[in-house]
N, C-alpha and C positions, 0 to 999 in steps of 0.2 A: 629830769634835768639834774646838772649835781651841781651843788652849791658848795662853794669851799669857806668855812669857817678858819680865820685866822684871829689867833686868840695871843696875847702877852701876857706875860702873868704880873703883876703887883710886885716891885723888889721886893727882898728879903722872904720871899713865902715859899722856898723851897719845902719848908716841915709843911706847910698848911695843905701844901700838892701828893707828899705822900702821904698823910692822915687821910687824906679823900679821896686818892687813888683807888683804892679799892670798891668802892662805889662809883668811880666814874667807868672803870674799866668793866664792871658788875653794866652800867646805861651803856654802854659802847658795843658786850657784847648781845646784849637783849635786841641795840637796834640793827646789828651784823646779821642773826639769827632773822629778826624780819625783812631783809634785805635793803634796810634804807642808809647802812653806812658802806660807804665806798672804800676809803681808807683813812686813816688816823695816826699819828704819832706826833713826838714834841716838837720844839725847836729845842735846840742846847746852847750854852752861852757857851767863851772862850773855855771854859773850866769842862766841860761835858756836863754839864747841871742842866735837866731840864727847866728851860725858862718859859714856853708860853707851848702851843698846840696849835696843829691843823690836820681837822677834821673836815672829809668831807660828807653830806649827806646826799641818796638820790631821792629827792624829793619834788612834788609838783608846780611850788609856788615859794618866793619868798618867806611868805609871811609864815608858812611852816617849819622852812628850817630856821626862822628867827625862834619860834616855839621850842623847837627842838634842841634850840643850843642854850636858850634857856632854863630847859629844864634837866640839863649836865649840873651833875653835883661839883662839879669843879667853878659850874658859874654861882649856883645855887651857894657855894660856901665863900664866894665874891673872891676869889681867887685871881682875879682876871683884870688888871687894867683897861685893858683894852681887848674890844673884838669887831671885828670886820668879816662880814658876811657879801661874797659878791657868785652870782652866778659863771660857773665857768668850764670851759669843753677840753673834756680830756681826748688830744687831737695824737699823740705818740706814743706807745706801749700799755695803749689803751686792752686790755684783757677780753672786752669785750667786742672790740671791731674787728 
């Protein structure tokens, strides 16, 4: 199943998002490599500033990808106001249907 993580980030944390970028992109492509991320990138405000993220993972159960988005260095450095995890079916330019 793929769970789609939608993530906001904290105002003002634009420096706090590239300080940790590298490490989050470092956990993104580790779980690419084990085929559990689907696909990923930001949202961007009016300015093109990355402001918040959605990531999706293929994972079996909820409570995993809550795990998994947990232990993103971008939540790990509390970067994130808000995040919403909902299971959800990718029905159109789906790559794999």
């Amino acid at each position: 199943m793929i769970f789609a993580v939608l993530c906001k980030d904290k105002p003002d944390s634009l420096q706090l998002r590239m300080d940790t970028r590298p490490e989050h992109v470092a956990f993104l492509n580790d779980l690419n490599a084990k085929g559990i991320l689907a696909f990923a990138g930001p949202f961007l405000d009016d300015a093109g500033k990355p402001s918040g993220s959605l990531v999706a993972f293929r994972l079996d159960t909820i409570e995993e990808a809550r795990a998994t988005a947990a232990a993103d260095p971008y939540a790990k450095a509390g970067l994130f106001a808000e995040v919403e995890i909902k299971p959800w079916n990718w029905v159109f330019n789906n790559p794999e249907a």
